[in-house]
N, C-alpha and C positions, 0 to 999 in steps of 0.2 A: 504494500500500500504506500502510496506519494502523498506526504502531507503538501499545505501551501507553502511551508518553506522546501522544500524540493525534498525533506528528511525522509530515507525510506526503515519503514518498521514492515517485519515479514507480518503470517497470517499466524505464527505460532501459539500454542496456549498460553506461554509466558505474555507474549504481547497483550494476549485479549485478556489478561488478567492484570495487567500494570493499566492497561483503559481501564477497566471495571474502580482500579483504585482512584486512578485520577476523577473517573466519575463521582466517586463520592464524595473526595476531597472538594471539587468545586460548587455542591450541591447547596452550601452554607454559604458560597462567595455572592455578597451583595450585587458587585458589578457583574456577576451572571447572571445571576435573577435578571437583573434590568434590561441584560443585551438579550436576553432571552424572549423576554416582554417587547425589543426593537425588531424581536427576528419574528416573533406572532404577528405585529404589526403587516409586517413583511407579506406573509403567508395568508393573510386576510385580503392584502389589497393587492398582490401580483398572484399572477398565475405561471404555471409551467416552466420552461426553462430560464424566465428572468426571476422568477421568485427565487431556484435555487443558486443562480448568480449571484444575485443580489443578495440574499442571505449567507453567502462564503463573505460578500464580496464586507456586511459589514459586523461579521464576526473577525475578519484580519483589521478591518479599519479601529476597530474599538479595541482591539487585543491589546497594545502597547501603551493606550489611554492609559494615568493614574485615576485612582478608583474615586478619586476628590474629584475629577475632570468631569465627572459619571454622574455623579450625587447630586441629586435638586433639581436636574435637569428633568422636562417631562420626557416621556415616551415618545410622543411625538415630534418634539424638538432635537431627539436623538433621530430619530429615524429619518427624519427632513435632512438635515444634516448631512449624513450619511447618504441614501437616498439618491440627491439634487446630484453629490461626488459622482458617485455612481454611473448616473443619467451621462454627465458632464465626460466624464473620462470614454463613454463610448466612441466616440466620434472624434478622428483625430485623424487630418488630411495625410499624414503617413509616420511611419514609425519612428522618424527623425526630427519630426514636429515638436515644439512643448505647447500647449494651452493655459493659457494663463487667463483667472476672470477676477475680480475683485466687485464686489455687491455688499448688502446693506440684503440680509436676509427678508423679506417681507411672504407674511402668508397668502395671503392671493396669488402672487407673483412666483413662486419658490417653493408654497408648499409647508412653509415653515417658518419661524421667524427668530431674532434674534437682535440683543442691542447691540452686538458687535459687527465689524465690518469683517469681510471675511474674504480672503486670499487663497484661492485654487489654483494650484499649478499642478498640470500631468505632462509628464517627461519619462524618455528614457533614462535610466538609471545613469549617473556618471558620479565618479569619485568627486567627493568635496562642494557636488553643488546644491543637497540640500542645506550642508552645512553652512554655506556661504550667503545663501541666500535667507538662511535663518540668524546669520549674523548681522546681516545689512536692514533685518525687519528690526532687530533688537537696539542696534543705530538710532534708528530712526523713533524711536521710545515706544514701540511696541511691545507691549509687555507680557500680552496671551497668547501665546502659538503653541498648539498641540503636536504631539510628533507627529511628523507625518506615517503614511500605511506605505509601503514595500514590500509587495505581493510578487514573492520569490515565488 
């Protein structure tokens, strides 16, 4: 089996017994309940093969979030979020292109809302440019920037 970071785990008993443990382990994690509650969301309003995209696509985006990033926020405003990324990163004139969008969440418009202004860029992967570009927002007194998702 290929997780999303490309890590392979065979089909062995030992495997399907270390999942069984980690399933337990995260049964009490707050930030799973929640993402769990953004993946229901998901599974109510998509269908067929975007629902299960789209649900990998915001169990990787939410994985590396801290669990304080998570908390207070609604369901819905996680899902929007996430979601809008989603929608946004499909369509990309070719694989050498970046997209970049910068908005003012609004729910009519987006889906979703928020009082922060918010920065989407989808790029190929290159050494040191998220990093760069997460030091030039920080410059500039941007003070909220979440990690971004790197779906290996």
């Amino acid at each position: 089996m290929l997780t999303a970071k490309g890590q392979c785990f065979g089909s062995g008993k030992q495997d399907r017994e270390k999942g069984k443990l980690d399933m337990k382990a995260r049964k009490d994690d707050p930030k799973r309940e929640v993402i769990d509650k953004v993946v229901e969301q998901i599974q109510q309003r998509l269908k067929g093969k975007m629902a299960k995209d789209a649900e990998a696509f915001v169990r990787l985006f939410y994985k590396d979030v801290p669990p304080d990033d998570v908390a207070g926020r609604s369901i819905d405003s996680l899902y929007g979020a996430a979601l809008t990324l989603y929608k946004f990163a499909q369509k990309r004139p070719s694989a050498d292109a970046a997209k970049i969008r910068v908005y003012n969440p609004d729910l009519e418009e987006h889906g979703w809302k928020s009082d922060h202004t918010v920065i989407e860029m989808i790029n190929t992967d290159m050494p040191f440019l998220v990093d760069s570009v997460t030091s030039a927002l920080h410059d500039l007194s941007l003070i909220h920037i979440s990690e971004p998702t790197r779906p290996y």
